[in-house]
C-alpha positions in Angstrom: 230.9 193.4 84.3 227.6 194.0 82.2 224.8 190.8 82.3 221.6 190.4 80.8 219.3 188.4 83.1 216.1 187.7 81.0 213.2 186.4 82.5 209.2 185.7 82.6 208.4 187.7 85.7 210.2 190.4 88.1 209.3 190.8 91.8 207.8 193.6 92.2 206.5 194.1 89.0 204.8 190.8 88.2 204.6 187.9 90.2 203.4 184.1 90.0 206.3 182.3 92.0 209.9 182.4 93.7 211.3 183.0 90.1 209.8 186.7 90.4 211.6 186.9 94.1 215.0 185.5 92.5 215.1 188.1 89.1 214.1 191.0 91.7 216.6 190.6 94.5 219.4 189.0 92.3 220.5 192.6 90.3 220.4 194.2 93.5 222.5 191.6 95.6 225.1 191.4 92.3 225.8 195.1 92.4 227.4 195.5 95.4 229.9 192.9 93.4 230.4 195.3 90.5 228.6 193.2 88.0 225.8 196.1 86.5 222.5 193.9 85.7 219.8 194.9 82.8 216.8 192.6 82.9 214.9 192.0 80.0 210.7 191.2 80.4 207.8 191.3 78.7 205.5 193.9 78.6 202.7 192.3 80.3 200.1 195.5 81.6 201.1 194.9 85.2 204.5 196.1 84.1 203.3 199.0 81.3 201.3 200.2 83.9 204.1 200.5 86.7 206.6 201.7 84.7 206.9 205.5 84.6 208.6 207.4 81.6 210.3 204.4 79.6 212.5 205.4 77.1 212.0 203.5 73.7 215.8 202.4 72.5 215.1 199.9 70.1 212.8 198.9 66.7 212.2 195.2 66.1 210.8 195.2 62.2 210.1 191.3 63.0 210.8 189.1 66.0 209.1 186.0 64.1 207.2 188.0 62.3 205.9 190.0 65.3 206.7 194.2 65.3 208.2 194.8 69.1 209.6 197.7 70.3 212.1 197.6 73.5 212.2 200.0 76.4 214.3 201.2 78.6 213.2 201.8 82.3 214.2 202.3 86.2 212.4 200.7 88.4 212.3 200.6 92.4 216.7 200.0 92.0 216.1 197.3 88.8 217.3 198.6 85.4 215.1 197.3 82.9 214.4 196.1 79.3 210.8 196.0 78.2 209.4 194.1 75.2 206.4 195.7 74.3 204.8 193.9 71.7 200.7 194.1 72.7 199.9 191.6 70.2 202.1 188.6 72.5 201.4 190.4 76.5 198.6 192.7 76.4 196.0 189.7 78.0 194.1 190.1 80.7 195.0 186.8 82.5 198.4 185.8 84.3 202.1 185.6 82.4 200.9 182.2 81.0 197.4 181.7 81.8 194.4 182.9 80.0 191.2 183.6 82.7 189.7 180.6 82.3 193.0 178.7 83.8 194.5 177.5 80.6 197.5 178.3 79.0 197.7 180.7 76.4 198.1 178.6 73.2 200.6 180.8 71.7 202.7 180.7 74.9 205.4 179.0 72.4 205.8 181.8 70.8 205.8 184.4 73.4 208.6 183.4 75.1 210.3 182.4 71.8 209.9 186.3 70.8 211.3 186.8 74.3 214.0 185.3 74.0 215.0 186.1 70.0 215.0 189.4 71.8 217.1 188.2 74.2 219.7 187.6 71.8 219.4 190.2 69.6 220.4 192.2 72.7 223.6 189.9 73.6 224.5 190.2 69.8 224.9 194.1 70.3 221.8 196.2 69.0 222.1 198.6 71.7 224.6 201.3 71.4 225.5 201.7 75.7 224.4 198.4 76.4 226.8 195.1 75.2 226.5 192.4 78.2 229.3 190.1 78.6 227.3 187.4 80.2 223.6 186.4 79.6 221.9 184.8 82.4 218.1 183.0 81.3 215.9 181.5 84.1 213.8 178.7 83.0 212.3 177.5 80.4 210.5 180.7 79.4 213.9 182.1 78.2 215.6 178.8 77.7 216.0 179.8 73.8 217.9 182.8 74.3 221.1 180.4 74.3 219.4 178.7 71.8 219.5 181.6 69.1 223.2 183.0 70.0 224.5 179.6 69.9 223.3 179.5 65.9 224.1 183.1 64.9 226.7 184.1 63.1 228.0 186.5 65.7 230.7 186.4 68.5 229.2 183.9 71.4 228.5 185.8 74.5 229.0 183.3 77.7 225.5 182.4 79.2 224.2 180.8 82.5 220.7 179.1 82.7 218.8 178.8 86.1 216.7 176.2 86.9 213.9 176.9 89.4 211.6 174.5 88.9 212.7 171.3 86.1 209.2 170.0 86.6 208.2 173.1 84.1 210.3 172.1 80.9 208.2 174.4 78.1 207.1 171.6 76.2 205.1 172.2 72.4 204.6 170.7 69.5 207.3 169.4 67.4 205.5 170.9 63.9 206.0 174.8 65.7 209.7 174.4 64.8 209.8 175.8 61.6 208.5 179.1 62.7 211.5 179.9 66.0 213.9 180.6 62.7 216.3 178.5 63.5 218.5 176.5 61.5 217.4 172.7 60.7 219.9 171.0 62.3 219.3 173.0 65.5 216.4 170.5 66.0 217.6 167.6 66.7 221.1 169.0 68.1 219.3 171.4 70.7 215.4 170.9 70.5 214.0 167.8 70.2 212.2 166.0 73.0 210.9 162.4 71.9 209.3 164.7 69.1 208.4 167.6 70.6 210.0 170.9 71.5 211.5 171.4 75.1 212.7 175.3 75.6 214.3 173.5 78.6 216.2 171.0 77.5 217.7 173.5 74.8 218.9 175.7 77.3 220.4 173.4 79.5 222.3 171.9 76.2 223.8 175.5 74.7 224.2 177.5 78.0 227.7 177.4 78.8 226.9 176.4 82.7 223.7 175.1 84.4 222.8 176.7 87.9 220.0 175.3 90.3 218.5 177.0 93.6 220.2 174.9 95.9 223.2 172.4 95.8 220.8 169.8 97.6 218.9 170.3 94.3 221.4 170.0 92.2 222.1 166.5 93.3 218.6 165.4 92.7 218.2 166.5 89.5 220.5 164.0 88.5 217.9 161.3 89.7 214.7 159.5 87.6 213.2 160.4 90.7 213.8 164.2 90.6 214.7 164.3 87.7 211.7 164.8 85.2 213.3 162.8 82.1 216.1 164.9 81.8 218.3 163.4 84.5 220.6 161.8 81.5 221.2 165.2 80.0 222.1 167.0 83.5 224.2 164.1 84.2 226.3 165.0 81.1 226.5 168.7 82.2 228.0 167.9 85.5 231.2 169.6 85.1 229.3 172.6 83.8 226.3 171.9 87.5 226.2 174.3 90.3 223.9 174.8 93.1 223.6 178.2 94.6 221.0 178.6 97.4 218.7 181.5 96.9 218.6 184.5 98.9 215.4 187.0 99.9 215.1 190.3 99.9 215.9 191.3 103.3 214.8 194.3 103.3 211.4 193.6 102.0 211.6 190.8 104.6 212.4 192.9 108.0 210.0 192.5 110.4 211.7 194.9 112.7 210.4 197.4 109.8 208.3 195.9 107.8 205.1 198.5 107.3 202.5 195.7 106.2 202.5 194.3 109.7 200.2 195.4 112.8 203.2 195.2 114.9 207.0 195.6 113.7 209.7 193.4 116.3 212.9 192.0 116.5 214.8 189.5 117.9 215.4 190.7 121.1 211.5 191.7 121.2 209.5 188.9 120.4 206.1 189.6 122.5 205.1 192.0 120.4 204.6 188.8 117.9 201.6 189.0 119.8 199.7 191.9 117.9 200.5 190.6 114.6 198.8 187.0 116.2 195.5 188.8 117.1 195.5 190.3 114.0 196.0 187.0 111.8 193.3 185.2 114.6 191.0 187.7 113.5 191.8 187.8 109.8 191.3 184.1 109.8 188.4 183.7 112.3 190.8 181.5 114.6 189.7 181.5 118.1 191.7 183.8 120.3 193.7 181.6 122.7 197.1 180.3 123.0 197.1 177.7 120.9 200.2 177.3 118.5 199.0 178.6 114.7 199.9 176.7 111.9 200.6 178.2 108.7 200.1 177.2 105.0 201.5 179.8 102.7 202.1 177.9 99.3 200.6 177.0 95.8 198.0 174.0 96.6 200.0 171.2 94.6 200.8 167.4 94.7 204.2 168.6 94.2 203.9 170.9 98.1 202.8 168.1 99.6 199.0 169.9 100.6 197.2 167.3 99.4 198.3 165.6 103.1 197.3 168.4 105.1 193.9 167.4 105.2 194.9 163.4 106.2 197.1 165.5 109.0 195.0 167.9 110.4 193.7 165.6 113.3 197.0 165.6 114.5 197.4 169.7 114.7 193.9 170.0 116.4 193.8 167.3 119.0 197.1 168.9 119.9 195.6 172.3 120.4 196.9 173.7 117.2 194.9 175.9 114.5 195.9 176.5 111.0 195.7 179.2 108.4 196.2 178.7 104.9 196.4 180.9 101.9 196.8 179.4 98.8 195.4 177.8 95.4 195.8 175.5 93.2 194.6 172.0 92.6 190.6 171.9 92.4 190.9 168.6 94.6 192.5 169.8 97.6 191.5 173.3 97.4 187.7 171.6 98.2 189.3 169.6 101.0 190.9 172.0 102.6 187.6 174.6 102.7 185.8 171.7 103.9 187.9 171.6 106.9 187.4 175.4 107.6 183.9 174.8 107.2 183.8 171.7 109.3 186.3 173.2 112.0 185.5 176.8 112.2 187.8 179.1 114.8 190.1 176.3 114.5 190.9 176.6 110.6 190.7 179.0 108.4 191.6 179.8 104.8 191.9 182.6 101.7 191.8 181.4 98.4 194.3 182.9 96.3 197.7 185.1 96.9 197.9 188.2 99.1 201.4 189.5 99.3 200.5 191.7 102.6 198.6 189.1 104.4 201.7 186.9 104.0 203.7 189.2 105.3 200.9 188.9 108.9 200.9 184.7 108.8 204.6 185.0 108.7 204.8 187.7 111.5 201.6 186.1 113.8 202.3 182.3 113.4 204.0 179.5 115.3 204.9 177.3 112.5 204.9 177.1 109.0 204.7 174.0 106.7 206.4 173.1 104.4 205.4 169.4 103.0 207.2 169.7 99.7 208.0 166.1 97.5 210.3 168.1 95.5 211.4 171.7 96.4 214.2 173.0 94.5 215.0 175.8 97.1 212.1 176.9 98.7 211.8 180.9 99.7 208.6 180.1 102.2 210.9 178.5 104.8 213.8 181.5 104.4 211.3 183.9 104.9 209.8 182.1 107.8 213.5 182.1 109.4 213.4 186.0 109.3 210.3 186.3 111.1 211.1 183.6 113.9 207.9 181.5 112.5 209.3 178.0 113.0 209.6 176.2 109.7 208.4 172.3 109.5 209.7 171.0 106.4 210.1 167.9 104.3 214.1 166.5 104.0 214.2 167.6 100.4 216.2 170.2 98.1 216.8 173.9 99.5 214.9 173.0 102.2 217.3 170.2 103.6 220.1 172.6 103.0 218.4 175.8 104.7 217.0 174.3 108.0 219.0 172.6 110.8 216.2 169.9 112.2 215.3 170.3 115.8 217.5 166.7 116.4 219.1 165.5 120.1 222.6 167.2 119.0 220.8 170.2 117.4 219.3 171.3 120.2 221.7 170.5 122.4 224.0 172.9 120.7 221.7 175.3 120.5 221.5 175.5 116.5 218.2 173.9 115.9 216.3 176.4 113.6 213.1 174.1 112.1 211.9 170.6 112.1 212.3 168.1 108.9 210.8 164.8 108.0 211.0 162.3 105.5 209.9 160.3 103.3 206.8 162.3 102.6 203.8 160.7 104.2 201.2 161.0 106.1 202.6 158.8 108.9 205.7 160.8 108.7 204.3 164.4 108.6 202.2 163.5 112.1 204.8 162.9 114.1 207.1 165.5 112.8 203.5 167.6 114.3 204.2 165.9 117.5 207.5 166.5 117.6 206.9 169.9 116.9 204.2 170.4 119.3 206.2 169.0 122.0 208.6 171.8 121.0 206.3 174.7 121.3 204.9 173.4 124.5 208.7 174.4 126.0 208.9 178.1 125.9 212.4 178.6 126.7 213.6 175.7 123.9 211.0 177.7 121.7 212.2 181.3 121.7 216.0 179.9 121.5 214.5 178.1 118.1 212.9 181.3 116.9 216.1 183.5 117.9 218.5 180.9 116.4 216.7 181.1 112.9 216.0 184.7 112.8 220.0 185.2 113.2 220.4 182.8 109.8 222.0 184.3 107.1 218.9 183.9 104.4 220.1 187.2 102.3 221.3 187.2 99.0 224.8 188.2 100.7 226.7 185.0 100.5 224.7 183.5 97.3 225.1 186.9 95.3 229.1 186.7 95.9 228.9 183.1 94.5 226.7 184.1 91.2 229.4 186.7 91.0 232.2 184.5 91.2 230.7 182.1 88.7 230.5 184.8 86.1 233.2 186.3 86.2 235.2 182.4 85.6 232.4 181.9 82.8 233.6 185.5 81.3 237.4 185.1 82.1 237.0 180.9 80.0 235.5 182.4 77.2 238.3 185.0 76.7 
């Protein structure tokens, strides 16, 4: 089976989120299935610049009036589809941000191009390429449905992701005239309480509707989770599915992973120990024995970080430290320096993203967090698993469905691999603190915890047999 996955970023290439993970580790885990995966992303200069001899295979004359040409590439086991248009991705901020933090104003149209492309491609312009399924992720390639639903042209079946439905790709209702689509396509397909939602769209013309976990999937269906467009997933049901995602796991091996100090396993969890010095000193943390807390995550409303601060009390009187790397929200990026400032050795932080020093907080902590209100799946907490860094998460979405909480029975069976709490408060996140810290403080109980949640499953294994099996009953309907 041929499938065209289109999407906004591609782990390794270019990264902002757990979407990049998903496209990048997806083609791989869906080969060993037979299905042969082309990916289709824009040529941002991250990607230009990585890319070593692409072949040019195709001419757009006018992608809404925009000249493109598309390439053809290899890349570190991905096969590739570039859109280089300069005009649209040659910026020298993010995928969607300029470098003062906005968005790009003509970010409608970038991913409308995108996608146009995307369909072009599903229609047939290539000559050893015809995909029978098309698989979009988000709302950045939401439209590809969009345009093969309204050309005249045999309908390829096509699957829409969605990662995050708090991101719905909303613009102005007056752009329509320029995404060349029929009239009617506005209000059958488009329209949003008049404006444009690339989401909504693509959950509307796709032929099924995934999410990243089936705890997610459930929730979307709520006013609560749902972000408005609870009514419209309701009416997809039959068409719903929740697939947990997977990592990369040999990206994430820290039995041979070359960014850390000290590679282990399992069965040799001391030498934990030099990836802890390591992350002490990286973070100015004092060097004794005290469990290290972890915060590896956008600083959002939406993680939960803006309680870490009301928390932190709670993880220092109990002899605890905390790292964090992150950014994100100006508000609690300044509370949490304060608190490194205030509490030096104790806390530390990094502002931004560092892939390799992620890699060492994963390796040289105790315990991650995980505060999320909302978390579709969640890759933090999988990757956390791998490296026997104990995940404490909120009861919500993937991460509901990928931890087993440290309960009575839990333990007692010897499956507990994390802790959870809910609702998501501050009164709620403390004692799931004290509950963890009682945890650590038995070492036995502890390294049965770590070893029961490095032996989890968290590849794309399982999930990549069930994307599999969805296709090929999306391909084999459509016949």
């Amino acid at each position: 089976m041929k499938v065209l996955s289109v999407a906004s970023e591609l782990y390794p290439l270019i990264k902002t989120g757990g979407l990049a993970d998903v496209a990048g580790a997806l083609p791989i885990a869906l080969a060993a299935h037979g299905v042969e995966t082309k990916t289709l992303i824009p040529g941002y200069p991250a990607v230009m610049k990585a890319v070593k001899k692409p072949k040019k295979v195709y001419e757009f004359d006018s992608l809404l009036d925009e000249r493109a040409t598309l390439l053809s590439a290899r890349h570190e086991g991905l096969d590739l589809l570039i859109l280089d248009c300069p005009q649209l991705y040659e910026r020298s901020g993010g995928p969607y941000l300029a470098t003062d933090g906005r968005d790009y104003p003509d970010n409608w149209k970038r991913f409308a191009v995108l996608s146009k492309a995307g369909a072009e491609i599903a229609a047939g312009i290539l000559t050893d390429f015809k995909p029978d399924l098309v698989h979009v992720h988000d709302w950045q390639s939401a439209l590809v449905p969009v345009y093969m639903r309204y050309a005249e042209a045999p309908e390829v079946p096509s699957l829409i992701t969605i990662h995050n439905i708090a991101f719905q790709g909303q613009f102005a209702g007056s752009l329509f005239p320029y995404l060349d689509l029929p009239g009617h396509a506005f209000y059958e397909a488009l329209e949003y309480w008049g404006t444009l939602s690339y989401l909504k769209s693509g959950i509307i013309t796709s032929h099924a509707v995934s999410t990243v976990s089936p705890s997610y999937a459930e929730e979307i269906l709520t006013p609560e989770f749902g972000m408005g467009l609870e009514g419209l997933i309701a009416s997809r049901g039959s068409d719903l599915y929740g697939i947990v995602n997977g990592i990369d796991a040999d990206v994430w091996n820290p039995s041979a992973d070359e960014l850390l100090p000290s590679v282990y396993s399992a069965t040799t969890l001391k030498k934990r120990a030099g990836n802890r010095a390591a992350l002490n000193e990286r973070f100015g943390l004092d060097a004794d024995d005290g469990p290290i807390f972890a915060v590896i995550s956008r600083l959002t409303w939406q993680k939960g970080l803006d309680l870490v601060p009301e928390v932190l009390d709670e993880i220092l009187d109990g002899g605890g430290k905390l790292a964090i790397l992150g950014s994100g929200d100006s508000f609690i990026e300044a509370a949490l320096q304060g608190a490194a400032a205030y509490n030096r050795g104790r806390v530390g932080m990094v502002l931004g993203y560092d892939e390799k020093l992620s890699h060492l907080m994963q390796a040289g902590s105790d315990i991650i967090l995980v505060p999320s209100r909302f978390e579709p799946c969640g890759l933090t907490q999988l990757y956390a698993l791998r490296y026997g860094c104990i995940p404490l998460v909120a009861r919500t979405g993937g991460l509901a469905d990928t931890i087993i909480d440290a309960n009575e029975a839990a333990l007692a069976a010897g499956v507990a691999t994390g802790v959870q709490f809910a609702p998501v408060t501050a009164d709620a996140f403390r004692y799931a603190i004290r509950r963890t810290l009682r945890l650590h403080s038995d070492k036995p109980l502890w390294s049965q915890m770590q070893k029961q949640g490095m032996k989890s499953d968290v590849s794309w294994n399982r999930s990549g047999a069930t994307y599999a099996d969805l296709y090929q009953r999306l391909v084999s309907k459509g016949q």
